[in-house]
Gaussian input, Z-matrix of N, CA and C with variables (Angstrom, degrees):
# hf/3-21g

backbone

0 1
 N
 C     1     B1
 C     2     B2     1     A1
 N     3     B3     2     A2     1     D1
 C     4     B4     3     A3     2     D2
 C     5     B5     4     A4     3     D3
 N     6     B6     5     A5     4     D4
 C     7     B7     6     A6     5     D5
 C     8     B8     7     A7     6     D6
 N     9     B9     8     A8     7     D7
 C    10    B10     9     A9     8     D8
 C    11    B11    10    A10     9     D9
 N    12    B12    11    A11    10    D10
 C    13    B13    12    A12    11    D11
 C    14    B14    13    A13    12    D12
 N    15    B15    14    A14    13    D13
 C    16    B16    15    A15    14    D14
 C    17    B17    16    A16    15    D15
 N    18    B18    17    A17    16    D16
 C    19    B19    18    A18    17    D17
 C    20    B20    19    A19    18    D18
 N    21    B21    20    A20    19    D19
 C    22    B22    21    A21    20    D20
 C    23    B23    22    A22    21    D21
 N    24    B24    23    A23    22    D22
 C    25    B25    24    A24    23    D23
 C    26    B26    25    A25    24    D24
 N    27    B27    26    A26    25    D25
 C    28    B28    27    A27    26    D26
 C    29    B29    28    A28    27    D27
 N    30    B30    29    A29    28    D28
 C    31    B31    30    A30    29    D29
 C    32    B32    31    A31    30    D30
 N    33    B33    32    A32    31    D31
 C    34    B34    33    A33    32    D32
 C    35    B35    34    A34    33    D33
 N    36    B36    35    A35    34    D34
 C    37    B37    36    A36    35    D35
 C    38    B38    37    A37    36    D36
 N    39    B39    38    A38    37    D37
 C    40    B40    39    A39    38    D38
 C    41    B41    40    A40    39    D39
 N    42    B42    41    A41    40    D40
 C    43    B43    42    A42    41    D41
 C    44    B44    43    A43    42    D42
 N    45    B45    44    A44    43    D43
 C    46    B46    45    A45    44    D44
 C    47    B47    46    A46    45    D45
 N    48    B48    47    A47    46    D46
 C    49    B49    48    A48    47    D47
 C    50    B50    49    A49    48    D48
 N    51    B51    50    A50    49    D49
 C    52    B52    51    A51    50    D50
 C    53    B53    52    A52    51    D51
 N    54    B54    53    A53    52    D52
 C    55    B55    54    A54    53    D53
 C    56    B56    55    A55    54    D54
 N    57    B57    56    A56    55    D55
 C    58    B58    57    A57    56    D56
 C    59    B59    58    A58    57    D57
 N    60    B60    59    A59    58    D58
 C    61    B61    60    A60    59    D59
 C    62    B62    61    A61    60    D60
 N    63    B63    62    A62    61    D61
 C    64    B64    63    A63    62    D62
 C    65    B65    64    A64    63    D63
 N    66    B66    65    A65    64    D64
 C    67    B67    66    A66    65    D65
 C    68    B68    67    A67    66    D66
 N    69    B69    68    A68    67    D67
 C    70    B70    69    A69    68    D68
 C    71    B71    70    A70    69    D69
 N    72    B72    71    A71    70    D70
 C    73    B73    72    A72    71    D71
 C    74    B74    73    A73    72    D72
 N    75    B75    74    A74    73    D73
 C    76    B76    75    A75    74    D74
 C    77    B77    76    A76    75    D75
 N    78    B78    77    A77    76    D76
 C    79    B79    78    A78    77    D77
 C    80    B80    79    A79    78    D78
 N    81    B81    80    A80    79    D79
 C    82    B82    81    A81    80    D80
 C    83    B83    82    A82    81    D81
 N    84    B84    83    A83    82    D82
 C    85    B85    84    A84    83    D83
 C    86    B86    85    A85    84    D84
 N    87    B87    86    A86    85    D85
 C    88    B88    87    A87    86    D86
 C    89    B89    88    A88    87    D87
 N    90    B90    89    A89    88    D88
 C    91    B91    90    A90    89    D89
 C    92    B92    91    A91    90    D90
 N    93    B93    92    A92    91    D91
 C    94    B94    93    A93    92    D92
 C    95    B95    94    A94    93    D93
 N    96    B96    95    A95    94    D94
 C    97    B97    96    A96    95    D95
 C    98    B98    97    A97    96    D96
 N    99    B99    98    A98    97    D97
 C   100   B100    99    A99    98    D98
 C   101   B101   100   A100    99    D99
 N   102   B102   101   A101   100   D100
 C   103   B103   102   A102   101   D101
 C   104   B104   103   A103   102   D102
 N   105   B105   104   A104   103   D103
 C   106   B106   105   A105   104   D104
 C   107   B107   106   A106   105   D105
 N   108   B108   107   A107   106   D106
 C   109   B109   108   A108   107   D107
 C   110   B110   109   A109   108   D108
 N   111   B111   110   A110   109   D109
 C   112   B112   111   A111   110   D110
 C   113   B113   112   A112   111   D111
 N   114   B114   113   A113   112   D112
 C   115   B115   114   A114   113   D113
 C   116   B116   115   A115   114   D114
 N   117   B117   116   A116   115   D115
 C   118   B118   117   A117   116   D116
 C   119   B119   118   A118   117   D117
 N   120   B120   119   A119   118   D118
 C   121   B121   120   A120   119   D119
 C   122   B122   121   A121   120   D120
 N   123   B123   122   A122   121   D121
 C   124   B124   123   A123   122   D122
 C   125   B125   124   A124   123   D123
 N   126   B126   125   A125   124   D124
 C   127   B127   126   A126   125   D125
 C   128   B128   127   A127   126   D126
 N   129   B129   128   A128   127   D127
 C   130   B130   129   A129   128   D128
 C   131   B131   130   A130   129   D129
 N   132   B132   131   A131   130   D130
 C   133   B133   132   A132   131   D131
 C   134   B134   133   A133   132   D132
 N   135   B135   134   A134   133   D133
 C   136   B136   135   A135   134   D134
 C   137   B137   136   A136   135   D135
 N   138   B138   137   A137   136   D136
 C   139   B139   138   A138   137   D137
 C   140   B140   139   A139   138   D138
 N   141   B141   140   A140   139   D139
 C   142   B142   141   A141   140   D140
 C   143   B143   142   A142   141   D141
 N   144   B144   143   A143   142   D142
 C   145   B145   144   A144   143   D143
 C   146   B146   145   A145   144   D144
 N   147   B147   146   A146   145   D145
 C   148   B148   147   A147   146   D146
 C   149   B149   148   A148   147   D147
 N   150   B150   149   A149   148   D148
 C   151   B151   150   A150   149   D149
 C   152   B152   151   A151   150   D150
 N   153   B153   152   A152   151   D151
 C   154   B154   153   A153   152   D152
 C   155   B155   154   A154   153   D153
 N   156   B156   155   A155   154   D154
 C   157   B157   156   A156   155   D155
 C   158   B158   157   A157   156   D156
 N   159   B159   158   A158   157   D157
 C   160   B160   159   A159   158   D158
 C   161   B161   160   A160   159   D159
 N   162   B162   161   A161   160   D160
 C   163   B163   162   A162   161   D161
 C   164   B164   163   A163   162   D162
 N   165   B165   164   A164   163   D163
 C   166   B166   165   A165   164   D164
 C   167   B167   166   A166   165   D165
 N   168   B168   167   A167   166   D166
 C   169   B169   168   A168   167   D167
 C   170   B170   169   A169   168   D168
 N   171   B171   170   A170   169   D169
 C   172   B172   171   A171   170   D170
 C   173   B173   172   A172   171   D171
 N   174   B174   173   A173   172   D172
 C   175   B175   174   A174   173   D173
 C   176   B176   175   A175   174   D174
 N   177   B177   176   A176   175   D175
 C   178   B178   177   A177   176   D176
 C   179   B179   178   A178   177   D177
 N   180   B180   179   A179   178   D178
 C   181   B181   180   A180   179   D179
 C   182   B182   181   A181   180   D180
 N   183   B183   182   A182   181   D181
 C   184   B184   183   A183   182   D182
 C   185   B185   184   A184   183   D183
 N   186   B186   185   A185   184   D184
 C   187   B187   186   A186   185   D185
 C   188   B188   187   A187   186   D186
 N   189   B189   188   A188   187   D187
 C   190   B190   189   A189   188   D188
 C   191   B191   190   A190   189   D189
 N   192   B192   191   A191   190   D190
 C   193   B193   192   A192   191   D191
 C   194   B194   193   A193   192   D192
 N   195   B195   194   A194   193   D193
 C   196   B196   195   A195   194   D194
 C   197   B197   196   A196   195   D195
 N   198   B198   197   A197   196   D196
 C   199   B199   198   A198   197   D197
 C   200   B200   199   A199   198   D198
 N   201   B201   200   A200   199   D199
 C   202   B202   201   A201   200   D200
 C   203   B203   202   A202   201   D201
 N   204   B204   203   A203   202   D202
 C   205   B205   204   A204   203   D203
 C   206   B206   205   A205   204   D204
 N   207   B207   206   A206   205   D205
 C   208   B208   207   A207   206   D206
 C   209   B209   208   A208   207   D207
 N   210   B210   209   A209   208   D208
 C   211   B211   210   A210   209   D209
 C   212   B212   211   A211   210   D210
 N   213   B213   212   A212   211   D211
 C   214   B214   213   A213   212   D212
 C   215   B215   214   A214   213   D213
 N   216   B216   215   A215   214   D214
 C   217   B217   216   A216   215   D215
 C   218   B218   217   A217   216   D216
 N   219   B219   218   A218   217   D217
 C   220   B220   219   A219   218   D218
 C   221   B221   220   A220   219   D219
 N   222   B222   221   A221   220   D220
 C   223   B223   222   A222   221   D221
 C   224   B224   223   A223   222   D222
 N   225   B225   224   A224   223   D223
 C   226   B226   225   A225   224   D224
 C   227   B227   226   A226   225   D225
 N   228   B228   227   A227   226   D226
 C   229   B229   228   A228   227   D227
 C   230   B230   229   A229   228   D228
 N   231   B231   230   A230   229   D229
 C   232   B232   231   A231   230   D230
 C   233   B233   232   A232   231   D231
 N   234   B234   233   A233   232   D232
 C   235   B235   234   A234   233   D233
 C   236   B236   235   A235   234   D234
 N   237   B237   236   A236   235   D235
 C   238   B238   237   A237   236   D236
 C   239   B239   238   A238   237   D237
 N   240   B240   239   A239   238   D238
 C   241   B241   240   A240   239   D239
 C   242   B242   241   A241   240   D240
 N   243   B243   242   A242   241   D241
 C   244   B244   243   A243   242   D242
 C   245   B245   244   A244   243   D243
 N   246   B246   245   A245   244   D244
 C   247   B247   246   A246   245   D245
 C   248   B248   247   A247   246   D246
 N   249   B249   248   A248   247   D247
 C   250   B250   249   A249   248   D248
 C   251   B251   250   A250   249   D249
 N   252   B252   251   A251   250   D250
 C   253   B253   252   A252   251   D251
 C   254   B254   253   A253   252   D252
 N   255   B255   254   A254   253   D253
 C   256   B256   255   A255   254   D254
 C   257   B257   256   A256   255   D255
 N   258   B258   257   A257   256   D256
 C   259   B259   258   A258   257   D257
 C   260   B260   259   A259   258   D258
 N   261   B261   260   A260   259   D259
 C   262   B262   261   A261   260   D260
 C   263   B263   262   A262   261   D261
 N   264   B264   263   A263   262   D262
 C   265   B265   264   A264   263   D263
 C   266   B266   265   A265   264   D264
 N   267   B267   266   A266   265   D265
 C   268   B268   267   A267   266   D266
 C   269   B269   268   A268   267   D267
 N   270   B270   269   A269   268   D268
 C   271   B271   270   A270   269   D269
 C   272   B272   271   A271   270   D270
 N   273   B273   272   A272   271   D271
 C   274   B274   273   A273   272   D272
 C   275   B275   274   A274   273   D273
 N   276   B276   275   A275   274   D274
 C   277   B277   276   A276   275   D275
 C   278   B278   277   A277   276   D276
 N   279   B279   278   A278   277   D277
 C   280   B280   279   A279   278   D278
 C   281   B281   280   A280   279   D279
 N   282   B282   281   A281   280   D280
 C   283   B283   282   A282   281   D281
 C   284   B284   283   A283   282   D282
 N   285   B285   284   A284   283   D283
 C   286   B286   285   A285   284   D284
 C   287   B287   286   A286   285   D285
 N   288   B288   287   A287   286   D286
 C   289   B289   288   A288   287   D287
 C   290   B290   289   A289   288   D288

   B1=1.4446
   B2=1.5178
   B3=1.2028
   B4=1.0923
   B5=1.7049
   B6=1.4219
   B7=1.4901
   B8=1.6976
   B9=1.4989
   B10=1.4241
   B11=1.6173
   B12=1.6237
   B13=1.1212
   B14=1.6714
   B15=1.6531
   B16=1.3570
   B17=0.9753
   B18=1.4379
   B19=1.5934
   B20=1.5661
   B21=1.7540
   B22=1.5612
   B23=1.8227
   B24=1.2584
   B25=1.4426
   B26=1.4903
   B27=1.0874
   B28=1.6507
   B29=1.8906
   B30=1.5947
   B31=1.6916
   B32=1.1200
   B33=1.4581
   B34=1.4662
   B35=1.6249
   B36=1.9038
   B37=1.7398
   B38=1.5617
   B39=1.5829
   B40=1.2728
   B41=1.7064
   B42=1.1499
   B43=1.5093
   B44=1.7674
   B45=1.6057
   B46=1.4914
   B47=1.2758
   B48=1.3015
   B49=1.6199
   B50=1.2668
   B51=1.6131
   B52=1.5557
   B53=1.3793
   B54=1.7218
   B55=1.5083
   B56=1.7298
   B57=1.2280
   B58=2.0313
   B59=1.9611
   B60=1.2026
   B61=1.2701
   B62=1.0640
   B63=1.8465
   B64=1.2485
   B65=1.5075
   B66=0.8734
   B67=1.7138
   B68=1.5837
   B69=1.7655
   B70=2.1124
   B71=1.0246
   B72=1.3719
   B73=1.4261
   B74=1.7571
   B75=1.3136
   B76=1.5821
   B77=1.3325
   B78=1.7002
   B79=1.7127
   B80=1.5237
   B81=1.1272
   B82=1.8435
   B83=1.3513
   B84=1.4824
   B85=1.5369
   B86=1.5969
   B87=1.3321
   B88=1.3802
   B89=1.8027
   B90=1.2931
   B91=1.5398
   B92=1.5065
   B93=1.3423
   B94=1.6278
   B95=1.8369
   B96=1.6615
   B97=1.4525
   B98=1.4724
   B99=1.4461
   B100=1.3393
   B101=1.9205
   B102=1.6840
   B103=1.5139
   B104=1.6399
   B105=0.9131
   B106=2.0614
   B107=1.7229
   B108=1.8222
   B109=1.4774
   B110=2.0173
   B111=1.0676
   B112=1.8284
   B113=1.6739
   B114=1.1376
   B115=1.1890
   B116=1.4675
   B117=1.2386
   B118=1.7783
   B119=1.4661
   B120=1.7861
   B121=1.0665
   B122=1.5882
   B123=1.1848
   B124=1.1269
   B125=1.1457
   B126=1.3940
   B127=1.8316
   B128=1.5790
   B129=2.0059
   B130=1.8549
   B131=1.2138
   B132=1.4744
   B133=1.6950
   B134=1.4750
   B135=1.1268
   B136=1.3706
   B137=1.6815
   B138=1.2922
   B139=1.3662
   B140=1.4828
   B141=1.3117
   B142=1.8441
   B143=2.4421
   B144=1.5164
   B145=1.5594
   B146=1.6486
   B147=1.4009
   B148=1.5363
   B149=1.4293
   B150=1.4250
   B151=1.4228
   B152=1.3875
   B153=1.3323
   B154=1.5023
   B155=1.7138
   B156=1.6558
   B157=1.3719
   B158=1.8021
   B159=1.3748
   B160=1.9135
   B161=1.3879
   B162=1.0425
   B163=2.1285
   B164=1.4718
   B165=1.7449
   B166=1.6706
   B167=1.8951
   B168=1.4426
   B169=1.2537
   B170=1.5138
   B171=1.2548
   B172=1.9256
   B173=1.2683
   B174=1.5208
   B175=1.4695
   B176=1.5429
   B177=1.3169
   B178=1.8103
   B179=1.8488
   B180=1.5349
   B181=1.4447
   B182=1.2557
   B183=1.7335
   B184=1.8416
   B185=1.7464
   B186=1.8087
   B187=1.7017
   B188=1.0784
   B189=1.6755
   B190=1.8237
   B191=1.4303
   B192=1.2994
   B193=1.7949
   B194=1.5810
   B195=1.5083
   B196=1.2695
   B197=2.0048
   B198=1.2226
   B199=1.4484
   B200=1.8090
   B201=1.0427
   B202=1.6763
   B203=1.3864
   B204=1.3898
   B205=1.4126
   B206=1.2957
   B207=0.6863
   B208=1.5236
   B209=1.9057
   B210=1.4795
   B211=1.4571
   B212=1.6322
   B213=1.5914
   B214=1.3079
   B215=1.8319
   B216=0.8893
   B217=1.2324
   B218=1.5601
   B219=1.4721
   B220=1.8327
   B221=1.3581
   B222=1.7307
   B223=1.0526
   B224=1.6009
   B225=1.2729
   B226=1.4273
   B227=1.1599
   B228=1.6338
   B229=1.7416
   B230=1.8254
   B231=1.5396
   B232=1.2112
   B233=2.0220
   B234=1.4274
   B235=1.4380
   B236=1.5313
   B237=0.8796
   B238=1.9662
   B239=1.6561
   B240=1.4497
   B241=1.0714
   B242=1.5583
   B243=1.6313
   B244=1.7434
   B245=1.0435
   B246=1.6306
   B247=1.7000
   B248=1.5219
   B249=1.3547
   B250=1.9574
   B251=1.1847
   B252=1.4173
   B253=1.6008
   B254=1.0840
   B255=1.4614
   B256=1.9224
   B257=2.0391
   B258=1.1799
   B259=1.6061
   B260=1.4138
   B261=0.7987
   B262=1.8314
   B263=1.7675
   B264=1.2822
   B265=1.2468
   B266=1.3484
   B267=1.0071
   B268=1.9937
   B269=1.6798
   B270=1.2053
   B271=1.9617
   B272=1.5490
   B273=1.3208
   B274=1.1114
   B275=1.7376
   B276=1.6691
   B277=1.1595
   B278=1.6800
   B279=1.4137
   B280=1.5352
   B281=1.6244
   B282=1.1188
   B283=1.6443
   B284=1.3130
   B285=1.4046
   B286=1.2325
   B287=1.7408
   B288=0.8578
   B289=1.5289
   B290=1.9564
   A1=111.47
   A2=126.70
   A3=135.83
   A4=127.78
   A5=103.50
   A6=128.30
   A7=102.01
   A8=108.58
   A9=113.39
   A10=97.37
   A11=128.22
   A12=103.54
   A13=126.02
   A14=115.14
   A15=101.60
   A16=127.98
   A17=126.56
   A18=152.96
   A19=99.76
   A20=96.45
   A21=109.44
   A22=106.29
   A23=115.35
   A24=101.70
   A25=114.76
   A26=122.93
   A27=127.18
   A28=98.07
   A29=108.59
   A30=95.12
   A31=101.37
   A32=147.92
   A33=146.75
   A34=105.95
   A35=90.57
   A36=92.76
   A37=123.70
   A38=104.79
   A39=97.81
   A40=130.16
   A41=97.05
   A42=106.01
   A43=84.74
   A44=106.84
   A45=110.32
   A46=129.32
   A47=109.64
   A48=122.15
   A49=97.82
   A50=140.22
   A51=130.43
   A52=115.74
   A53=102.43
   A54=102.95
   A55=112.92
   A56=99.05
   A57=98.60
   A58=92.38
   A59=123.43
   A60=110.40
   A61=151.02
   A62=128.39
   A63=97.80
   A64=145.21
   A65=123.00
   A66=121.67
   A67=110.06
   A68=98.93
   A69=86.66
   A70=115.61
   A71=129.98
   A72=128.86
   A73=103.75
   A74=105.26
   A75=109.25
   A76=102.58
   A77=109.41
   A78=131.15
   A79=87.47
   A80=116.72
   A81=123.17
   A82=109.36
   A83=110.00
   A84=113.22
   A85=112.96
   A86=106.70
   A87=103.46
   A88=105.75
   A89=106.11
   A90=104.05
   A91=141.84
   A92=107.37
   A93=106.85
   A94=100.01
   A95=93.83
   A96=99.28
   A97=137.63
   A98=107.64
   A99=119.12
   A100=119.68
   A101=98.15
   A102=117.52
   A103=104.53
   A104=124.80
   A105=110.06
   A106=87.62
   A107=81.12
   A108=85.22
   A109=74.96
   A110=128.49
   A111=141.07
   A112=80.20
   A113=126.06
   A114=155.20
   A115=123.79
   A116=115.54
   A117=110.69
   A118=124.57
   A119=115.12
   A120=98.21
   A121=121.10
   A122=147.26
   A123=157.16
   A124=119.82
   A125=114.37
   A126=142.37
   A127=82.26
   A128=103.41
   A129=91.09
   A130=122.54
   A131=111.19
   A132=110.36
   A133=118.59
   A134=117.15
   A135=111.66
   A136=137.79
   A137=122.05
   A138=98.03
   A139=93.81
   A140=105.02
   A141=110.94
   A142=82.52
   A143=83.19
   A144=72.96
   A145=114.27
   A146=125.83
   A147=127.61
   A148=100.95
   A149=104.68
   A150=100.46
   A151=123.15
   A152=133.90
   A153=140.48
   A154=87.99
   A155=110.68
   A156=112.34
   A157=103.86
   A158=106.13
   A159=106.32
   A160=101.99
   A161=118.92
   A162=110.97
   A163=73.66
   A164=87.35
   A165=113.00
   A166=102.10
   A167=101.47
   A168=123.66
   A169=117.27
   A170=93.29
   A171=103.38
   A172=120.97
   A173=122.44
   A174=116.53
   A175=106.02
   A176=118.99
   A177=100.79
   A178=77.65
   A179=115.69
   A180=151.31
   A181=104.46
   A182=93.11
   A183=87.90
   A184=89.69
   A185=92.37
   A186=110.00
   A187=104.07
   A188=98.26
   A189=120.88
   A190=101.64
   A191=113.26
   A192=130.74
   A193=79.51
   A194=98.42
   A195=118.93
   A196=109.04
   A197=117.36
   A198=113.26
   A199=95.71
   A200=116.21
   A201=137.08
   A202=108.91
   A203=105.49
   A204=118.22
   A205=113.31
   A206=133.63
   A207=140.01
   A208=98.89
   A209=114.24
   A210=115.63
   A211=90.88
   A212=117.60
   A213=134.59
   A214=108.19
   A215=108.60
   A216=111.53
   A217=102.24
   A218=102.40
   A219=113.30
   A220=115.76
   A221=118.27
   A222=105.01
   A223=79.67
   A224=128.58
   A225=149.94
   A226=107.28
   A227=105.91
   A228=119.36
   A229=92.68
   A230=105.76
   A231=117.14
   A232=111.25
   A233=104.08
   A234=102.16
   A235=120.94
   A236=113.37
   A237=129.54
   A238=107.60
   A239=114.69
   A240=147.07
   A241=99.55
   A242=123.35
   A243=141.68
   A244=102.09
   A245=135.32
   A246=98.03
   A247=114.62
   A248=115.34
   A249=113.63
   A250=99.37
   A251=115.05
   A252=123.69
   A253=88.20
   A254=101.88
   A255=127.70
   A256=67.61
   A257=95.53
   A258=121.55
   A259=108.40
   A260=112.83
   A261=109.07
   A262=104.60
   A263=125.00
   A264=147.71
   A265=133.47
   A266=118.02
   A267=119.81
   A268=91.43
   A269=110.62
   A270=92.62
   A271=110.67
   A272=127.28
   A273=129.52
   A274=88.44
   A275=113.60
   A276=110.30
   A277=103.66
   A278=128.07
   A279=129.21
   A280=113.32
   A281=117.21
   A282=111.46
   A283=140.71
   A284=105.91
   A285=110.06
   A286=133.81
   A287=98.44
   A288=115.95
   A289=111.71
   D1=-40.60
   D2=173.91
   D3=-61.43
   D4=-33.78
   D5=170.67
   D6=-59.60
   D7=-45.98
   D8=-157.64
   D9=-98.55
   D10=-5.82
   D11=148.67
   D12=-89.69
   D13=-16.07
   D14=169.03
   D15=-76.40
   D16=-0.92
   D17=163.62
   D18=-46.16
   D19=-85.60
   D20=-165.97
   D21=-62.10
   D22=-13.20
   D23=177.39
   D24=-99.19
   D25=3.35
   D26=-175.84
   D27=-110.56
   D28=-18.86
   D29=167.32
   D30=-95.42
   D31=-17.93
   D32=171.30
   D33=-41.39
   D34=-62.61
   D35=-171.30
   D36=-59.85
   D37=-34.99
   D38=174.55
   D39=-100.59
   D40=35.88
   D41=-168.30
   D42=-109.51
   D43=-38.56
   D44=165.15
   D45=-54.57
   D46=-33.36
   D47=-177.29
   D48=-71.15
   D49=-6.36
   D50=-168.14
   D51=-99.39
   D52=-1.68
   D53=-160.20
   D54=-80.79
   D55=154.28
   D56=-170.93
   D57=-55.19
   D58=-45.82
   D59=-139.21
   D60=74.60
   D61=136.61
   D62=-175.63
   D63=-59.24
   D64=140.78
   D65=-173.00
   D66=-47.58
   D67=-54.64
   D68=-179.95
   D69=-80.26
   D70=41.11
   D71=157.91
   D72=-90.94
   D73=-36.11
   D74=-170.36
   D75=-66.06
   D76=143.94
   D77=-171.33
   D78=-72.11
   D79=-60.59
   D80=-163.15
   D81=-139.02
   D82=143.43
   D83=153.71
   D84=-145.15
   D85=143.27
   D86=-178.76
   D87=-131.24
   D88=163.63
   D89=-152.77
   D90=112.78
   D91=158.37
   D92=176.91
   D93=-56.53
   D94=171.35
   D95=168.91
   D96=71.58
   D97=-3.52
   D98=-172.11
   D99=-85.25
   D100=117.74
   D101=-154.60
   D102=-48.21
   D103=110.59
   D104=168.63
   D105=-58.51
   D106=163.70
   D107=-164.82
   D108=-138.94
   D109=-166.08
   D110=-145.54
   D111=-106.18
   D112=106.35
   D113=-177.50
   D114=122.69
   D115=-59.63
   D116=158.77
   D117=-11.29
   D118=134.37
   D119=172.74
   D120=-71.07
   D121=-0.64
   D122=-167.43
   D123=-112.06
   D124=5.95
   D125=-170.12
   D126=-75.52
   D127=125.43
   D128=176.09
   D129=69.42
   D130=18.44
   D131=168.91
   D132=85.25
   D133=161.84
   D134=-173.07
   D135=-35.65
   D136=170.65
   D137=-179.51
   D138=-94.23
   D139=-167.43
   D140=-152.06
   D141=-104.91
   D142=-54.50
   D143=-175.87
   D144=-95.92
   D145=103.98
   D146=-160.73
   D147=-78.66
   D148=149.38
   D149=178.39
   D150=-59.16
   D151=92.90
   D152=-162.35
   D153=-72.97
   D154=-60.88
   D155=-140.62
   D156=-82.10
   D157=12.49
   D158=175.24
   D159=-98.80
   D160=167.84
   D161=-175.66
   D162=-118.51
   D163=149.51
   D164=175.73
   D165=-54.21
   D166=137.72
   D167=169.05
   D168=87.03
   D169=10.67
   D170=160.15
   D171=-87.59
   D172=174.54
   D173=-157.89
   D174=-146.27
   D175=132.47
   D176=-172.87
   D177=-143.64
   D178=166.83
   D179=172.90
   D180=-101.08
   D181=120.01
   D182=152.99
   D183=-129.97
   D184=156.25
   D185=170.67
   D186=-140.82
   D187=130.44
   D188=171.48
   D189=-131.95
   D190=168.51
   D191=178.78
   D192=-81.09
   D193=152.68
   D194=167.60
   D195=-107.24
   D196=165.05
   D197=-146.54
   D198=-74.14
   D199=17.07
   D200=-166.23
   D201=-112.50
   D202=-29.96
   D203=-168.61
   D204=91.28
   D205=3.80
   D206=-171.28
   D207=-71.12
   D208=164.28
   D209=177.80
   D210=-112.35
   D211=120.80
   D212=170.64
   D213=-91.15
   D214=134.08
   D215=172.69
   D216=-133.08
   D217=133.48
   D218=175.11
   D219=-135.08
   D220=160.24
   D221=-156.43
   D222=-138.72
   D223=119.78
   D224=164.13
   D225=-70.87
   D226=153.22
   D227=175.72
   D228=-145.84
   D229=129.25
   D230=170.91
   D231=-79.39
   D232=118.44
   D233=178.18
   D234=-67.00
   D235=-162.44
   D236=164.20
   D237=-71.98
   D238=-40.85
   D239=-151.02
   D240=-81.34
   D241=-37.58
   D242=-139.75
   D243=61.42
   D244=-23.54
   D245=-175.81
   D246=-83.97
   D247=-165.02
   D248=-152.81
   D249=-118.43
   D250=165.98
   D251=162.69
   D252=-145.43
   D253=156.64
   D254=-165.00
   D255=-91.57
   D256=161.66
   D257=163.62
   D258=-129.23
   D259=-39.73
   D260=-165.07
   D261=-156.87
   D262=158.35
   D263=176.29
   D264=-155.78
   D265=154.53
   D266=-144.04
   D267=-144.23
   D268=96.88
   D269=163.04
   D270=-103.35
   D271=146.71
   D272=-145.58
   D273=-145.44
   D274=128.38
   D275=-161.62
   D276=-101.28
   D277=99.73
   D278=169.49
   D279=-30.13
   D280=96.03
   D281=150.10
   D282=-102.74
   D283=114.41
   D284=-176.91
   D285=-101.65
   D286=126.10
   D287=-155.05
   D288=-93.88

């Protein structure tokens, strides 16, 4: 009995170790696919007014605190489409002294 609980508790832990995690924990990511997280403009789906006046394949920064406090920095790409994809992200840890 004992065998078969250090069994089920050593695949528990590492079945845990497989999980994506939350995204604003990560320092950086660069690449397709990257989750908006509750500050992003893309947090909740598109924005309502798309960037009409940038031409597809330009690139602008936005920075907000993340709900951690942390300083997020993101880096947008205008599609074919006008709507955006995050490309890359920078979390930057506030220390206060």
């Amino acid at each position: 009995m004992k065998r078969l609980l250090v069994v089920a508790v050593t695949a528990f832990i590492l079945t845990a170790c497989n999980s994506t995690g939350n995204p604003e924990l990560r320092a950086m990511d660069y690449g397709p696919g990257i989750v908006p997280i509750k500050g992003s403009i893309t947090y909740g789906g598109q924005p309502k007014s798309r960037s009409g006046r940038l031409p597809a394949g330009s690139t602008f920064t936005h920075d907000f605190y993340s709900r951690f406090g942390d300083r997020v920095e993101e880096r947008y790409r205008v599609l074919e489409d006008g709507s955006l994809d995050i490309f890359s992200r920078k979390i930057s840890s506030i220390n206060i002294r």
